[in-house]
C-alpha positions in Angstrom: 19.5 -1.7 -32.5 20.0 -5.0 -30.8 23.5 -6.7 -29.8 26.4 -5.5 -27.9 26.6 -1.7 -27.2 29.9 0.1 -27.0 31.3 1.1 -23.7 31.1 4.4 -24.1 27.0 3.6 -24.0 27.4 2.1 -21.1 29.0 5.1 -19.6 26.2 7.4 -19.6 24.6 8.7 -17.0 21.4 7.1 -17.7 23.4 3.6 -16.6 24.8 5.6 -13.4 21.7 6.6 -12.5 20.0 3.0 -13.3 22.5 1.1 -10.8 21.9 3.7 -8.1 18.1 2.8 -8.3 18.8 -0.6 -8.8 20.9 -0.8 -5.6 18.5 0.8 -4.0 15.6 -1.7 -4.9 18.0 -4.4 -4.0 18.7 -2.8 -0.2 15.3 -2.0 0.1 14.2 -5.6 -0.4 16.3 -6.7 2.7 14.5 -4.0 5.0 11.1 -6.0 4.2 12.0 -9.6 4.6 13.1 -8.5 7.8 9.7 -6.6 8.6 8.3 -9.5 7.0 9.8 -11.8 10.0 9.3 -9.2 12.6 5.6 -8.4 12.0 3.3 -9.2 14.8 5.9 -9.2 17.0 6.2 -7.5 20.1 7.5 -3.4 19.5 10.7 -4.1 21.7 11.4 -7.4 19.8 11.1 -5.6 16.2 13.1 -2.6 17.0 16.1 -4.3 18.7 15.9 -6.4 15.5 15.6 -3.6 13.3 18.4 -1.9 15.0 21.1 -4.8 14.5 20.0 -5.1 11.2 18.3 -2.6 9.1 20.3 0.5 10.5 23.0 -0.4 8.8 21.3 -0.9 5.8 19.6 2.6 6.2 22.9 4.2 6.8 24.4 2.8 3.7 21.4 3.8 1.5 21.9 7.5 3.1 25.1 7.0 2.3 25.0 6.3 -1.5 22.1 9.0 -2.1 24.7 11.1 -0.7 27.5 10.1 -3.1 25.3 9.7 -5.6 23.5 13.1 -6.0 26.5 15.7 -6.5 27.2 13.3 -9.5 23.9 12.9 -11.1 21.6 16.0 -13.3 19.7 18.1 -10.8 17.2 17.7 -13.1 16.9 14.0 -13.1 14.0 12.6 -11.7 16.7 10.0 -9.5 18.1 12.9 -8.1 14.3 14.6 -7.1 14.1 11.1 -5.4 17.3 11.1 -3.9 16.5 14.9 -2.6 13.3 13.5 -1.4 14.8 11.0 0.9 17.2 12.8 2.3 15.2 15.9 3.2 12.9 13.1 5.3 15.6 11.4 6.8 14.8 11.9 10.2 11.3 10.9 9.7 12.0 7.7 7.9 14.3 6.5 10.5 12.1 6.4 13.2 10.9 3.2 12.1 14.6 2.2 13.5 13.5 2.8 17.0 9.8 2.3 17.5 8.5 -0.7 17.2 5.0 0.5 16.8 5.3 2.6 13.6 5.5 0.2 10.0 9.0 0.5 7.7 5.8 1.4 5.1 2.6 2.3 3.8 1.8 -1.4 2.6 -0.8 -2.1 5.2 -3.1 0.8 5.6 -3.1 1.3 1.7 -4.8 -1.7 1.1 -7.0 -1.3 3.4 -8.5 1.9 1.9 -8.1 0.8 -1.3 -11.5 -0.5 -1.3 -13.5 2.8 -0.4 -11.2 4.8 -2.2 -12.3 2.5 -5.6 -15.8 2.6 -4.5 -15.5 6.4 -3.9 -14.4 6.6 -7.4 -16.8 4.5 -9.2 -19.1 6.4 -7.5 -18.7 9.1 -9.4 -19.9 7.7 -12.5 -23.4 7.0 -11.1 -25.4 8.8 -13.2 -27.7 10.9 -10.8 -28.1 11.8 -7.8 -30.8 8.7 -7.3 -27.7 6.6 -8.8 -25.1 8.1 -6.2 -27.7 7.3 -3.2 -28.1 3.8 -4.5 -24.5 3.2 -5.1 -23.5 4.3 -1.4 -26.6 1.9 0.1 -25.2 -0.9 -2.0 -21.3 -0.1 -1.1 -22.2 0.3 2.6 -24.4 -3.2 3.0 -21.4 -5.0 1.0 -19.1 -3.4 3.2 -21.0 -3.9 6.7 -20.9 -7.8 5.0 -17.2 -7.8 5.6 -16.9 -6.5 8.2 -19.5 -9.0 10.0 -17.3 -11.7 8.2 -20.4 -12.5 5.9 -20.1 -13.6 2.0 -21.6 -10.4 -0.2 -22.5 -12.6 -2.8 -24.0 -15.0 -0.7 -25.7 -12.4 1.7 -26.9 -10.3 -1.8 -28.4 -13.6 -3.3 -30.4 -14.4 -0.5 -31.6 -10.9 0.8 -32.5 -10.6 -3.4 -34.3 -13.7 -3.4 -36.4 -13.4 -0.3 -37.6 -9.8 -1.4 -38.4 -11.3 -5.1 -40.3 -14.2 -2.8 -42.7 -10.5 -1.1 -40.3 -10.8 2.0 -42.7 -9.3 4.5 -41.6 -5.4 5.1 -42.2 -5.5 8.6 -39.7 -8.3 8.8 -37.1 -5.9 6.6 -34.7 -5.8 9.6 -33.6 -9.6 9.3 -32.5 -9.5 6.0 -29.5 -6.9 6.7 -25.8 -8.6 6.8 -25.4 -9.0 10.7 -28.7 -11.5 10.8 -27.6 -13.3 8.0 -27.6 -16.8 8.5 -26.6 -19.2 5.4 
């Protein structure tokens, strides 16, 4: 049913529970622009910042799980959240104070993303002549980025030289790091 809902609909605790995340999301989103304009900086720089700024924020998110959670089902899966958090308080604030260590995850999940995709897709090979062939392929494309190489470019040629009888005793200039466009 569409329109306006009576209050007492509004009163539940599914709302309750909604704002609390919704705050949450909202405070959250303050702690990364301010990584987001501390990054690269040096660790001194971005923990004095983070200090003046996002420990207050911190505190008050603490602070409303707190309040929050006495009020909410145990059973709820904002208040397993909210449980979560505070259980790993200590370890979540030490972002607060070291410059070194990231507010997040962000960075070194998609940096694995890649293998862990590959990993998968992997699985669906086929054979065990399928697997090997699928781990040569994924480890040439990846030695192509990381000798800031093209794949598709690098593929292409290496493909069309050894359609051409590329000479085998010459095999070792076709691999990524003696490419040459």
């Amino acid at each position: 049913m569409l329109g306006p809902q009576p209050a007492a609909v509004l009163r539940t605790p599914y709302r309750r529970d909604s704002q609390v995340a919704t705050t949450t999301v909202e405070r959250m989103a303050d702690l990364w622009k301010l990584e987001s304009e501390v990054r690269g900086q040096d660790p001194d720089v971005r923990a004095a910042a983070r200090q003046a700024i996002s420990a207050p924020t911190v505190a008050g998110l603490f602070a409303l799980w707190q309040q929050t959670l006495p009020r909410i089902s145990g059973k709820s899966k904002l208040a397993e959240a909210i449980r979560h958090a505070i259980a790993r308080r200590d370890i979540f604030e030490r972002f607060l104070t070291d410059g070194l260590i990231e507010l997040d995850s962000k960075i070194v999940e998609r940096a694995i993303r890649p293998r862990t995709i590959t990993r998968k897709n992997s699985l669906f090979a086929g054979s065990d002549g399928g697997g090997r062939t699928w781990a040569a392929i994924a480890t040439l494309l990846q030695t192509c980025k990381m000798n800031n190489v093209d794949p598709t470019a690098w593929l292409t040629q290496a493909l069309k030289r050894i359609a051409n009888q590329w000479p085998s005793a010459k095999t070792d200039a076709l691999m990524p790091w003696n490419y040459t466009p």
